[in-house]
MARZA-893413 format. One record per residue: residue in one letter; x, y, z of N, C-alpha, C in turn. Coordinates in pm, whole numbers, padded with zeros to 5 digits, always signed. Example, Ala and Ser with C-alpha at 12.3 -4.5 7.8 and 13.67 -1.06 7.14 Angstrom:
! residues 2
A+01319-00569+00780+01230-00450+00780+01320-00330+00780/S+01285-00225+00708+01367-00106+00714+01290+00003+00787/
This chain:
! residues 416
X+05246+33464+18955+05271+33344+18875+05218+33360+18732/X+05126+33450+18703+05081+33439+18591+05155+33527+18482/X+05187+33618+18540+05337+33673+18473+05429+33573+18407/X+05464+33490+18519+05599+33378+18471+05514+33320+18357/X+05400+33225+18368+05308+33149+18288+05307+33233+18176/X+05290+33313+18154+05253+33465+18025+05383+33449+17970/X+05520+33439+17997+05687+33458+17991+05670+33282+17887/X+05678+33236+17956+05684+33096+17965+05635+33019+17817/X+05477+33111+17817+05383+33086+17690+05500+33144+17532/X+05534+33270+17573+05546+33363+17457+05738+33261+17433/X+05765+33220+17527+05923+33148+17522+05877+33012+17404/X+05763+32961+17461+05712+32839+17410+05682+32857+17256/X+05602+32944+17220+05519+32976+17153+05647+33058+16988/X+05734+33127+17026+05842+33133+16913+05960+33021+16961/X+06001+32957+17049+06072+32839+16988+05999+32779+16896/X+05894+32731+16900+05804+32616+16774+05857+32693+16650/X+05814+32835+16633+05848+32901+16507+05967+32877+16482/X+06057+32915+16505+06161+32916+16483+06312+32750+16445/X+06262+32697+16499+06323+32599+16510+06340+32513+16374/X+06241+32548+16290+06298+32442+16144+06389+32558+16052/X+06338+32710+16140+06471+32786+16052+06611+32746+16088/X+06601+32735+16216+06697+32733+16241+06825+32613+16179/X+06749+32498+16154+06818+32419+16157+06850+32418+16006/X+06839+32531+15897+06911+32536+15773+07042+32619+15801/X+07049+32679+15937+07197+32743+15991+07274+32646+16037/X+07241+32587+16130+07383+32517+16165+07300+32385+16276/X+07390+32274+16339+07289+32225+16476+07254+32302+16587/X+07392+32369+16610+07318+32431+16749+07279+32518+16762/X+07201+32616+16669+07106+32687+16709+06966+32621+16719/X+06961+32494+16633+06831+32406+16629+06874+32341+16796/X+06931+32324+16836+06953+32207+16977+06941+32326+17078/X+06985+32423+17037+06928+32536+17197+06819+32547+17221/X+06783+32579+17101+06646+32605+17082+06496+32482+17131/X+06578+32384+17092+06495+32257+17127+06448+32252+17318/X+06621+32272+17311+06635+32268+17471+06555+32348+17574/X+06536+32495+17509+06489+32610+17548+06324+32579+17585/X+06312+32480+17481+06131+32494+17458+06087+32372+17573/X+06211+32280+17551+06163+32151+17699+06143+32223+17828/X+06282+32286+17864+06258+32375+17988+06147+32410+18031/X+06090+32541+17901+06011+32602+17958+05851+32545+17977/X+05859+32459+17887+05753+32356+17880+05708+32281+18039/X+05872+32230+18049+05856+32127+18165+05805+32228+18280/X+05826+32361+18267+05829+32456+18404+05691+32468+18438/X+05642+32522+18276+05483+32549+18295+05445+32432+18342/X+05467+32368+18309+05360+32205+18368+05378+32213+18514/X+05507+32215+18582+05518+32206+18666+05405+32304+18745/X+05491+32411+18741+05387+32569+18794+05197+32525+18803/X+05184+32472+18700+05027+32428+18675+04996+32336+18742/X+05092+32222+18790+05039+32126+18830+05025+31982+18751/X+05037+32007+18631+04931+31928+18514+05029+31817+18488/X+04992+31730+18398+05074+31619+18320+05162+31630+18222/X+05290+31584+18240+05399+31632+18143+05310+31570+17994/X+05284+31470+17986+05264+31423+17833+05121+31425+17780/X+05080+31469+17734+04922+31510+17654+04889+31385+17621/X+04733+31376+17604+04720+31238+17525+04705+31231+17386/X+04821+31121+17301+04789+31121+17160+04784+30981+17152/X+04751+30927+17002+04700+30816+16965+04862+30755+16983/X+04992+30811+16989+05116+30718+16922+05161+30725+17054/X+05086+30759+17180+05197+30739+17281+05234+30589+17342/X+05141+30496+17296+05184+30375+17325+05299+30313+17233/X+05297+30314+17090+05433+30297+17042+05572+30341+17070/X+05498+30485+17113+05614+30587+17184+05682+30535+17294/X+05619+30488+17392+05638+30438+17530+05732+30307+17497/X+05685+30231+17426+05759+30115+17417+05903+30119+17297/X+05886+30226+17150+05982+30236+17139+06091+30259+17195/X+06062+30398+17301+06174+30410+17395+06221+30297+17508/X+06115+30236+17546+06168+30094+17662+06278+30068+17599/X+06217+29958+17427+06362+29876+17385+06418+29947+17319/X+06448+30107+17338+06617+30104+17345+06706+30141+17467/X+06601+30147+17583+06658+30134+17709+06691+29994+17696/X+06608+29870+17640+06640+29738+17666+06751+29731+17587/X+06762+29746+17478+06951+29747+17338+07059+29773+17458/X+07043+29808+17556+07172+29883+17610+07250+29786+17640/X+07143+29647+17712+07168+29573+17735+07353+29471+17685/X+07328+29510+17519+07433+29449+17441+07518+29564+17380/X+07497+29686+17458+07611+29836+17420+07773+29751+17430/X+07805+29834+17350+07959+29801+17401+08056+29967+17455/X+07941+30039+17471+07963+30157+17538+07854+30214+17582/X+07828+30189+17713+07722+30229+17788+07696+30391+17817/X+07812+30452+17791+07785+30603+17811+07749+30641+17666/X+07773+30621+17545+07750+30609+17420+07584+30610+17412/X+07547+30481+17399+07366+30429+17425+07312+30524+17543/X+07383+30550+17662+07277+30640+17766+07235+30771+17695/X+07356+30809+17667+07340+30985+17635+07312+30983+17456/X+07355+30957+17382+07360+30964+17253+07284+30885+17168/X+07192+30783+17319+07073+30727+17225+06971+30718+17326/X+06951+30675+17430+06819+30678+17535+06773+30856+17535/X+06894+30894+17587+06851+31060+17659+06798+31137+17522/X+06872+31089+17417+06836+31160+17244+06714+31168+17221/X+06679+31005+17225+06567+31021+17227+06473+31050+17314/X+06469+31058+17402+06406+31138+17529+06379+31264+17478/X+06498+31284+17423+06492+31464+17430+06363+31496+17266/X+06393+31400+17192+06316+31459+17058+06156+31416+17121/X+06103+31322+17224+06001+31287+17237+05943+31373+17320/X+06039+31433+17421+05982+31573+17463+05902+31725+17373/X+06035+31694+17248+05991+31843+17172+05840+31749+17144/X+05844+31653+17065+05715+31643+17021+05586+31671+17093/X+05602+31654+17239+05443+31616+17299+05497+31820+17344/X+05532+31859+17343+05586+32039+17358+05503+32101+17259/X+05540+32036+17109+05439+32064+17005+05292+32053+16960/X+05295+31928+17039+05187+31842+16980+05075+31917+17102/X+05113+31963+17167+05004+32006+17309+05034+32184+17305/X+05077+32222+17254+05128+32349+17258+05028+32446+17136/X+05057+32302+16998+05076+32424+16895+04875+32450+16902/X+04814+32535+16904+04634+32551+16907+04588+32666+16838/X+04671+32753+16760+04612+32836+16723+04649+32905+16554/X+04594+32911+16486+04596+32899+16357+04660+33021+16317/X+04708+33125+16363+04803+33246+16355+04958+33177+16365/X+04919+33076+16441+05095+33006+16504+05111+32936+16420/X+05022+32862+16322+05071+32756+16200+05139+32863+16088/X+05076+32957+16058+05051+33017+15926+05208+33071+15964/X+05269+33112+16123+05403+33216+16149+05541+33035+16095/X+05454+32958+16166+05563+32844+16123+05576+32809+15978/X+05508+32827+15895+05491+32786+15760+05574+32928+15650/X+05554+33018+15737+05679+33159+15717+05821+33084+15739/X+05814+33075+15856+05965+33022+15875+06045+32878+15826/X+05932+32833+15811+05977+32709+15733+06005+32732+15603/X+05966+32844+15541+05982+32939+15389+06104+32999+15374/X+06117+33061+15465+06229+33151+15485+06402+33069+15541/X+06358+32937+15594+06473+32867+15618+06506+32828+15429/X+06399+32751+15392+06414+32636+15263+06496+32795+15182/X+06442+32902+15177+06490+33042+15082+06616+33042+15090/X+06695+33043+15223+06830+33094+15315+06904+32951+15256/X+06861+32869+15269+06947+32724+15235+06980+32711+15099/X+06850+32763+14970+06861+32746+14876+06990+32853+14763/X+06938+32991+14872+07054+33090+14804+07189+33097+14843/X+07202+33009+14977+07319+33011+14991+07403+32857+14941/X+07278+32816+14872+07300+32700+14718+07367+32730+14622/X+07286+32831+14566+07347+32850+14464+07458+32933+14494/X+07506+33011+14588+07583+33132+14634+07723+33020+14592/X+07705+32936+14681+07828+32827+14701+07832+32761+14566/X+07755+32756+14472+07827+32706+14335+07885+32814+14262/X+07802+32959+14279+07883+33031+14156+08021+33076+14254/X+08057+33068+14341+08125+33151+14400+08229+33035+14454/X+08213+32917+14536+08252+32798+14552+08264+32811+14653/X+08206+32885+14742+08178+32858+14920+08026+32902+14960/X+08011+32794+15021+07883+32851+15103+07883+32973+15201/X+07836+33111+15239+07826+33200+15271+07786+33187+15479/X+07749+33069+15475+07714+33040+15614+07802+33019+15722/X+07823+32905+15696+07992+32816+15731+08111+32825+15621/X+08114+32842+15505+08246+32859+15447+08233+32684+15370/X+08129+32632+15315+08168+32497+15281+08152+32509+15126/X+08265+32402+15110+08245+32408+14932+08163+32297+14920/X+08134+32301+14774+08042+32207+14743+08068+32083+14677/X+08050+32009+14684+08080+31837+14627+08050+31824+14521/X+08165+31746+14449+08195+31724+14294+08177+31574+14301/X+08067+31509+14238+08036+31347+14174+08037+31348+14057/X+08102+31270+13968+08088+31241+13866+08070+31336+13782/X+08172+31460+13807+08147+31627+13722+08055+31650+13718/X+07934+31672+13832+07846+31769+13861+07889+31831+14008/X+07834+31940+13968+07900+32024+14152+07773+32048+14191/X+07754+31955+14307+07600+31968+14372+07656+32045+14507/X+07507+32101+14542+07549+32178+14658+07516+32161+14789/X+07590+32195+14873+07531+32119+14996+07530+32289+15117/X+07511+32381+15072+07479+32500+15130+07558+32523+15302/X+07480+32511+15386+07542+32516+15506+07511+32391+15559/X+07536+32242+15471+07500+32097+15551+07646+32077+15484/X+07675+31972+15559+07793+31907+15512+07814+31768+15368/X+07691+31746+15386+07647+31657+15247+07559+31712+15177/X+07559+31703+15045+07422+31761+14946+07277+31668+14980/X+07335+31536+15041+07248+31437+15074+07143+31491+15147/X+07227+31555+15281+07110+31598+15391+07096+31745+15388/X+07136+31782+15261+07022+31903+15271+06942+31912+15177/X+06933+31780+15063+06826+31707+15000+06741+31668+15097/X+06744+31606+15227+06664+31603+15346+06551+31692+15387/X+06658+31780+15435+06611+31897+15474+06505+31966+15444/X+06526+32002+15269+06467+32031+15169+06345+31977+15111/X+06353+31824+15090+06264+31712+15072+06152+31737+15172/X+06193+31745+15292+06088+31774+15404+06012+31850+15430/X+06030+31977+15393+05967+32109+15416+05893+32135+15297/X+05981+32133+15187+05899+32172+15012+05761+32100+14998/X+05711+31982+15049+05530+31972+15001+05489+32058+15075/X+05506+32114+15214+05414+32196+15231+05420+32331+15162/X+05511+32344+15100+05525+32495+15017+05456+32456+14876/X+05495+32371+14851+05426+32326+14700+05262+32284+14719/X+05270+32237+14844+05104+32187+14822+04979+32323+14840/X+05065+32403+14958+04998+32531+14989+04982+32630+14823/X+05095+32624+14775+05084+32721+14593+05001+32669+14525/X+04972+32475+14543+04906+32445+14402+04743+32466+14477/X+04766+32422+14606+04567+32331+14619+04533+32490+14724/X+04621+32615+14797+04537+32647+14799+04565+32814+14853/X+04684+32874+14886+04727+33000+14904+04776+33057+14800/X+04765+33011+14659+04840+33067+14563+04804+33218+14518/X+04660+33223+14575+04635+33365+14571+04630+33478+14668/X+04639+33414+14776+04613+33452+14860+04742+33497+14948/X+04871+33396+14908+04988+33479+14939+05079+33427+14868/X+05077+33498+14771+05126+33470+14641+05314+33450+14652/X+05383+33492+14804+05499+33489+14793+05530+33351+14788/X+05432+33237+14847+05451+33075+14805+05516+33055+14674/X+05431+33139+14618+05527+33090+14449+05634+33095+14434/X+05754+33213+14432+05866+33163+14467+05939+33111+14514/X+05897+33105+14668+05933+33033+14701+05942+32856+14734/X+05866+32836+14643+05865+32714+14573+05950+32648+14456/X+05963+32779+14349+06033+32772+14289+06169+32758+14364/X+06246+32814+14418+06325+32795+14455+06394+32695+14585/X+06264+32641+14668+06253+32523+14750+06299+32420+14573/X+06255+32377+14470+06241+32300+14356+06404+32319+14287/X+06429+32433+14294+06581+32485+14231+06717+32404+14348/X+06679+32459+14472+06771+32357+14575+06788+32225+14578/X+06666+32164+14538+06643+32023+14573+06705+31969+14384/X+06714+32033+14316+06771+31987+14172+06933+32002+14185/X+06968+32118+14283+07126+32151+14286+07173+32056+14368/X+07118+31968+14441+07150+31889+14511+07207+31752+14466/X+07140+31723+14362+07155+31626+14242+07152+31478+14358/X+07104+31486+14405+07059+31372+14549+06914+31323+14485/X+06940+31153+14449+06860+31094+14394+06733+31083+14492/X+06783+31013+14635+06715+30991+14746+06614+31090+14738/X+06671+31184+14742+06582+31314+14756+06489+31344+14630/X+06547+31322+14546+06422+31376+14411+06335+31229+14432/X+06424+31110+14437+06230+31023+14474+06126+31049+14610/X+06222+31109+14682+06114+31146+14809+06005+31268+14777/X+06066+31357+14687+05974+31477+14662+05875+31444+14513/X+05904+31332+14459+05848+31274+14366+05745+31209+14371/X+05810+31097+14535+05668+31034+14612+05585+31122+14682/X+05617+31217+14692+05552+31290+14806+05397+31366+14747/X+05463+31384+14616+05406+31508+14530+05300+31426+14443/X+05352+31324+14401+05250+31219+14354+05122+31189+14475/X+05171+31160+14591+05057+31148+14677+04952+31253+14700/X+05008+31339+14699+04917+31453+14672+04823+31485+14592/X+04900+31472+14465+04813+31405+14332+04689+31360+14325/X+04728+31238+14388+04617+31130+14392+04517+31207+14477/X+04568+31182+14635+04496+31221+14782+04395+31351+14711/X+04458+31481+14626+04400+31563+14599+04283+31594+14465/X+04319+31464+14430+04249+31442+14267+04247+31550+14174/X+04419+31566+14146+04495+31656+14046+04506+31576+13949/X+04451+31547+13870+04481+31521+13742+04585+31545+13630/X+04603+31668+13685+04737+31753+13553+04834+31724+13646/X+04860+31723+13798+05005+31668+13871+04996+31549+13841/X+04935+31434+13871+04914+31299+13832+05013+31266+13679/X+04943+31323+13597+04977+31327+13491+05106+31363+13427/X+05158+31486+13488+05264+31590+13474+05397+31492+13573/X+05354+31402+13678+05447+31361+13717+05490+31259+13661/X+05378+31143+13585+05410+31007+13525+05451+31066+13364/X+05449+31195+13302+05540+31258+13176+05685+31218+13250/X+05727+31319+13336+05831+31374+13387+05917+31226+13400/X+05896+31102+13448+05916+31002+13494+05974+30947+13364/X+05881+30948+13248+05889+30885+13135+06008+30953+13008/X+06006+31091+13087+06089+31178+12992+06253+31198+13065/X+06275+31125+13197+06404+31142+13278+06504+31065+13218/X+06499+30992+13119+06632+30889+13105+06680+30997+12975/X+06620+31109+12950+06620+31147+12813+06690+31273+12886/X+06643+31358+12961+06702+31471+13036+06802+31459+13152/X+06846+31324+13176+06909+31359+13268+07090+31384+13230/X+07151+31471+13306+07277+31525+13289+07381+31388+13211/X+07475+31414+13082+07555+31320+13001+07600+31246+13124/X+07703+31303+13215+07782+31210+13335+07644+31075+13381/X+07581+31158+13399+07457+31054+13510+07461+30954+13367/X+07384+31009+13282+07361+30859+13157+07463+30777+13137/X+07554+30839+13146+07728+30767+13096+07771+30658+13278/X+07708+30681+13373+07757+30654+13493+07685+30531+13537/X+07559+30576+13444+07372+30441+13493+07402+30330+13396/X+07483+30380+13279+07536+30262+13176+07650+30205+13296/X+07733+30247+13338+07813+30197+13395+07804+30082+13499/X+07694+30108+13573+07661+30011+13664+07546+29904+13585/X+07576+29885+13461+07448+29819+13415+07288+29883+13415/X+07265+29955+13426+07153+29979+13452+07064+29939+13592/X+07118+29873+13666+07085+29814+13768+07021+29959+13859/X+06882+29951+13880+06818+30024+13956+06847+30004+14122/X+06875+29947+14174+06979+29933+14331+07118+29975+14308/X+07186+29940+14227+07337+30039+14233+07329+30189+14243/X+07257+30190+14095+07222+30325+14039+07131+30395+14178/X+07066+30361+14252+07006+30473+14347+07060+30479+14465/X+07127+30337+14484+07234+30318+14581+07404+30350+14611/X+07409+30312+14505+07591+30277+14503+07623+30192+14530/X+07721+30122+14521+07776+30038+14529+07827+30010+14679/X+07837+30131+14758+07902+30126+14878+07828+30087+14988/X+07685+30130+14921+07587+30145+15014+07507+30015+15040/X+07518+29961+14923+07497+29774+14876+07605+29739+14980/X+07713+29757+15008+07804+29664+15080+07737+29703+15173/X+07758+29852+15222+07705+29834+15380+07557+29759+15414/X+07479+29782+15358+07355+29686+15421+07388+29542+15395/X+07497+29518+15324+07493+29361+15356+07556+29301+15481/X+07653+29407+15557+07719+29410+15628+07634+29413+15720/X+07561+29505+15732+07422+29531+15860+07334+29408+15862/X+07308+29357+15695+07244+29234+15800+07306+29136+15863/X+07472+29107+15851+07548+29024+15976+07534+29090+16109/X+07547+29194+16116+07477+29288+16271+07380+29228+16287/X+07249+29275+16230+07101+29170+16245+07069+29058+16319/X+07179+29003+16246+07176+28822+16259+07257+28772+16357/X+07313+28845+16453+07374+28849+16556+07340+28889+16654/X+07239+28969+16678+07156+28975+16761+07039+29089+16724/X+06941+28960+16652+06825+28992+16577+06713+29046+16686/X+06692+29048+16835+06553+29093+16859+06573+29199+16929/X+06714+29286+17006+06695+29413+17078+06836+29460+17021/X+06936+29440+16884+07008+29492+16858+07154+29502+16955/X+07255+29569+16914+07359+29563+16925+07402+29712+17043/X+07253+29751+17064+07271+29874+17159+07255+30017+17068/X+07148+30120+17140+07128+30215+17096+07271+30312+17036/X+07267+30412+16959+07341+30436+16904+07521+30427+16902/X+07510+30269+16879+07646+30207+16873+07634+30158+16777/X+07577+30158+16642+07590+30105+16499+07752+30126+16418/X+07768+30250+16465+07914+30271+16396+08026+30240+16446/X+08018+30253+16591+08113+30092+16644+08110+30044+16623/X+08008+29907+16638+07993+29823+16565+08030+29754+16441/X+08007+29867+16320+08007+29850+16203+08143+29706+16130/X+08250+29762+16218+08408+29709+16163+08351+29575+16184/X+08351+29531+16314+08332+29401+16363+08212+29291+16271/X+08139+29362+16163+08040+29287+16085+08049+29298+15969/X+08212+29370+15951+08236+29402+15781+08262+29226+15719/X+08222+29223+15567+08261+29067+15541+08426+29082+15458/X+08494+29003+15477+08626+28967+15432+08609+29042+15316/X+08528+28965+15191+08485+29024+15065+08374+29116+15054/X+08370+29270+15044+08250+29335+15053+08188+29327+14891/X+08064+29395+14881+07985+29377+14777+08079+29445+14658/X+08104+29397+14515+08137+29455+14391+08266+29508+14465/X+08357+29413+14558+08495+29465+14607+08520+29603+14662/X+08416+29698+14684+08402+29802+14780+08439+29758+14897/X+08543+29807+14968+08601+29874+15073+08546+29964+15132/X+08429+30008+15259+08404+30029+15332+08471+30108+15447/X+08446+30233+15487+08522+30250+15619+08491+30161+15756/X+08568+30162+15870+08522+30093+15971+08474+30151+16050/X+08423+30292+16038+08306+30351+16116+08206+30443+15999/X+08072+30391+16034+07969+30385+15878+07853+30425+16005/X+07780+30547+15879+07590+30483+15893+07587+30384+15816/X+07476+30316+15849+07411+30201+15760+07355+30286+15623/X+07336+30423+15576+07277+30464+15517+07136+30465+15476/X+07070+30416+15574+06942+30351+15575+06858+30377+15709/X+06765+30445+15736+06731+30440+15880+06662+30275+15947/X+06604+30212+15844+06527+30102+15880+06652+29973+15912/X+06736+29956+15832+06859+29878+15827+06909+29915+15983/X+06969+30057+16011+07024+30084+16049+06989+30097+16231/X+06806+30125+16229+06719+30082+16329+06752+29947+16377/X+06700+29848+16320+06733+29684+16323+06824+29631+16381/X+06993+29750+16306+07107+29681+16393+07145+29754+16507/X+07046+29842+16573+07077+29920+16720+07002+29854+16821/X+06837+29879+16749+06788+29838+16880+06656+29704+16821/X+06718+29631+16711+06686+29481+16669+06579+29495+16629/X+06468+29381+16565+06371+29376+16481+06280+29425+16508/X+06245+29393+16678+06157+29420+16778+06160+29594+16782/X+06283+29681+16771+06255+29782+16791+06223+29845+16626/X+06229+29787+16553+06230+29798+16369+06026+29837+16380/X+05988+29691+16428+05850+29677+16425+05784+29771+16504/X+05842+29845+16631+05755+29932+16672+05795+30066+16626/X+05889+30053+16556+05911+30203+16485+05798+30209+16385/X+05799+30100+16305+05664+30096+16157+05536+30107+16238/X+05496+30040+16358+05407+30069+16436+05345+30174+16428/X+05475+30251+16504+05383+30416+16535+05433+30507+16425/X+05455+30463+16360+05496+30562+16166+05304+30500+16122/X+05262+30401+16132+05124+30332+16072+05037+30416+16187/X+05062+30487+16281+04967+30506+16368+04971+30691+16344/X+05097+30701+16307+05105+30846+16297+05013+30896+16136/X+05032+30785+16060+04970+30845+15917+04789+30782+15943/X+04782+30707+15990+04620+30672+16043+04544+30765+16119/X+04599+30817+16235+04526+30927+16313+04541+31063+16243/X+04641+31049+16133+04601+31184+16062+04570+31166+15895/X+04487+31056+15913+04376+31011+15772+04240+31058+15839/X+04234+31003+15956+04133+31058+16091+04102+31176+16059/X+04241+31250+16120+04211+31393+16174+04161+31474+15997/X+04175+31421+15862+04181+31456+15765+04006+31449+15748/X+03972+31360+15769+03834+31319+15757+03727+31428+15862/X+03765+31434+15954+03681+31483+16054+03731+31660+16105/X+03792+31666+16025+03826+31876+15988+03723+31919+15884/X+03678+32018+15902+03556+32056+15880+03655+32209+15840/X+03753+32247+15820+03840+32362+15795+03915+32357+15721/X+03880+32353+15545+03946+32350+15460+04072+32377+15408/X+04139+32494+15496+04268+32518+15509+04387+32398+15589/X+04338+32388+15709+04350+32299+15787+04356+32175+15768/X+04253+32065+15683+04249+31999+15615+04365+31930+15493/X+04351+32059+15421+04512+32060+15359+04634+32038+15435/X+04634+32131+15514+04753+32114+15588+04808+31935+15664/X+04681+31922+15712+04699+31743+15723+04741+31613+15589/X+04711+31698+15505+04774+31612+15370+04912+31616+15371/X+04922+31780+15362+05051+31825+15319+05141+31769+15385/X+05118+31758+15581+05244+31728+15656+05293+31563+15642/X+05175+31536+15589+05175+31367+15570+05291+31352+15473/X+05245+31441+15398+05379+31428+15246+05503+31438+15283/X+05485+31545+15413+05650+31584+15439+05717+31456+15527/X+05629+31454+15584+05689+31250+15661+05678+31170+15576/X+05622+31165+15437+05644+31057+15325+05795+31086+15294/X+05813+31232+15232+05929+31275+15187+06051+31195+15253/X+06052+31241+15411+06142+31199+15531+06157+31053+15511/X+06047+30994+15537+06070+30854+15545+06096+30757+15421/X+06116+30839+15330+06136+30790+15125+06289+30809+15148/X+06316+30891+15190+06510+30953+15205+06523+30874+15267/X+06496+30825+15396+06535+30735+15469+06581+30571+15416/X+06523+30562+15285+06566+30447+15229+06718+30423+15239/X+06753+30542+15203+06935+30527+15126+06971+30648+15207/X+06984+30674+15300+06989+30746+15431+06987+30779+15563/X+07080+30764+15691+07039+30699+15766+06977+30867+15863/X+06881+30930+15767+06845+31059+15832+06777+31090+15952/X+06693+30970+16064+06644+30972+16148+06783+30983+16256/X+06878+30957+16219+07011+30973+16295+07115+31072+16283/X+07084+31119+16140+07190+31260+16175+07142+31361+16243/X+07245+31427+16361+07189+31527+16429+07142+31684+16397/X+07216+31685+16204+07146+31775+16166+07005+31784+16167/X+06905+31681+16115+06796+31691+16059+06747+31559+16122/X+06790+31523+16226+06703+31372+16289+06545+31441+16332/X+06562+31604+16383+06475+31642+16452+06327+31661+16366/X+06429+31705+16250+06242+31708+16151+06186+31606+16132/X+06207+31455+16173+06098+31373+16200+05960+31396+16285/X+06089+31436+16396+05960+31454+16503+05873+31579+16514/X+05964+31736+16440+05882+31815+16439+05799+31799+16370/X+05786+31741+16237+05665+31718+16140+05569+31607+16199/X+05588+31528+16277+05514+31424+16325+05407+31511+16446/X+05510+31613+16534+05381+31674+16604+05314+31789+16540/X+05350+31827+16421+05246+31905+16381+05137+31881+16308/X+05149+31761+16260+05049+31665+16260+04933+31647+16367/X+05006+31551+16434+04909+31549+16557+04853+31681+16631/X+04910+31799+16608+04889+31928+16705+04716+31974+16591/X+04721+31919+16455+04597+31930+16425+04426+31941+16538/X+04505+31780+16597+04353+31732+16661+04301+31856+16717/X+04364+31931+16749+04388+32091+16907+04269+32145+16814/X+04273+32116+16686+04148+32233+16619+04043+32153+16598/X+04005+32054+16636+03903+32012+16586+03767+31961+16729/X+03683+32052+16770+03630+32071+16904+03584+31962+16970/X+03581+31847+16937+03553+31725+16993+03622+31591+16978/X+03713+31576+17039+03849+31461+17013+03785+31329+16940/X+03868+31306+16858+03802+31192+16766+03843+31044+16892/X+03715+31012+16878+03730+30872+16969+03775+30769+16881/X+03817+30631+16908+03871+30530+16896+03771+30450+16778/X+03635+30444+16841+03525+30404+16722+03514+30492+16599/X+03547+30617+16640+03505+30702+16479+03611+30694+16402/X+03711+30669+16462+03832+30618+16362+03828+30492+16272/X+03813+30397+16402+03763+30257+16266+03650+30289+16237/X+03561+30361+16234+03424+30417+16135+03499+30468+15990/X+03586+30537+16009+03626+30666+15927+03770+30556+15812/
């Protein structure tokens, strides 16, 4: 048996690595892979004897987020839809997490994931620019999207949006590791930063430059950088002056209005539309992932600024778009354990005594700031490209506590 257990470990142990590369290739090498690591996960436990789910501070939000959207099903209007494509979904991402979150313990295995998380953002970014000078992406064969005569690129994702996502998510930890603390130490961060920074500009995805804006600013502060602090509120002050003629000529167009302009116009209709979903059945939603069914049936006669809408939509929004699946009730325990996930790792920030490590708890924080900043004007906790880097960044977070030799109790937290 200890053979299999030994098999089992080393199966476990490069899925984690591998898996945020993967998912700058395509979904399903990220979804085998996911799959691969539950298996073998669930086996070892089994073989051992032990408890499928580790203990962390978010498993009670966890527990009950998933109830009510077993409870949403209630008002599905396709019950095989909500079983598989929203209960079992999520099942399946809450598995990888506690896989991660109990798995990841050894500081050789962060440093191999923080490679591959390098080497995906590298692969996404050159086959960025590959697909503008050339006009196909080198992966899948995709061209790149023309707004308002800029050709942004969307590499091997199908929107520039979500691989502004993608991108948004992974880049603080590459940027935070170059500025606060491997810059000498493995100096290949630097480029590849630069060029994590070059993707996320070709993208020309607003969502995305305020997520890596907020992200990077927090850092700032959290890190008491003075010249980023500084260098970011220039940059801010100097954007209406640098940004591309189309964009200035396009921000006049909508009035200046800071909700059009970061929104669109389309995207204004649809959340107005979502809150008639809402308001129709405001406390367990309209049924786990049946929003885009839905959608037609809550369009208004007159949509916002006479936008026309398709009749199958994301909400473009994960919080909107939460609300009208699995209702307010499931809205509030999502912010729940998002407040519980950045608290136990203010915790785990305080009580690391491993300066490398330490960082790293800032950094991942940024990358779930990033995630959850996109999520404004994005409904990214739901696309199946990149729904998953919520949760992988959420357990590598928590997979911190694994280093720190005496589990932070409940009192040293409200101490701390």
């Amino acid at each position: 048996m200890d053979n299999i257990l030994n098999v089992l470990d080393k199966v476990i142990y490069w899925t984690i690595i591998l898996i945020p590369f993967s998912i700058s290739i395509a979904p399903a090498p990220a979804n085998i892979l996911a799959g691969i690591l539950i298996v073998a996960f669930l086996i070892k436990k089994l073989l051992k004897k032990e408890y499928f789910f580790v203990k962390t501070p978010v498993n009670i939000p966890l527990f009950f987020f998933f109830l009510i959207s077993c409870v949403s099903v209630i008002h599905s209007i396709d019950y095989r839809d909500s079983l598989k494509g929203g209960v079992l979904r999520l099942l399946w991402y809450i598995l990888v997490f506690f896989c991660i979150a109990e798995e990841l313990k050894d500081r050789h295995h962060i440093n191999r994931i923080i490679f591959f998380i390098g080497l995906g953002v590298v692969l996404s970014t050159i086959d960025g620019i590959w697909q503008i000078t050339t006009g196909r992406d080198f992966i899948r064969g995709y061209f790149p999207v023309v707004n308002i005569g800029l050709v942004r690129a969307t590499a091997s994702f199908k929107d520039p949006n979500v691989l502004g996502i993608y991108l948004s998510a992974f880049a603080p930890v590459l940027f935070g590791l170059t500025l606060y603390y491997l810059k000498n130490k493995k100096p290949w961060l630097i480029p590849v930063s630069v060029l994590a920074l070059t993707g996320i500009v070709l993208t020309y995805s607003r969502p995305t430059l305020l997520a890596i804006y907020v992200s990077l600013f927090f850092l700032g502060i959290a890190m008491k950088n003075k010249s980023v602090v500084i260098t970011l509120a220039i940059l801010l002050l100097i954007s209406p002056f640098i940004l591309p003629k189309s964009v200035k000529d396009w921000a006049k167009e909508v009035g200046y209005n800071p909700l059009r302009f970061m929104c669109n116009d389309d995207r204004l209709a649809v959340y107005r539309n979502t809150l008639n979903m809402i308001k129709d059945h405001p406390f367990i939603g309209v049924g786990a992932n049946t929003y885009m069914k839905n959608y037609k049936k809550y369009k208004e006669p007159r949509e916002y600024c006479d936008v026309v809408t398709l009749d199958y939509m994301y909400a473009h929004n994960i919080y909107l778009h939460m609300a009208g699946e699995i209702g307010l009730i499931g809205l509030g325990i999502f912010l729940w354990l998002v407040y519980k996930l950045f608290h136990h790792a203010g915790s785990i920030y305080s009580f690391m005594k491993d300066p490398y490590l330490k960082t790293l708890a800032l950094l991942f924080m940024a990358s779930l700031m990033a995630f959850l900043v996109n999520g404004l004007t994005e409904s990214s906790l739901y696309y199946s490209r990149v729904g998953l880097i919520f949760w992988y960044i959420s357990a590598l977070l928590m997979s911190l506590e694994n280093f720190i030799h005496t589990p932070i109790s409940h009192k040293e937290i409200q101490a701390a």
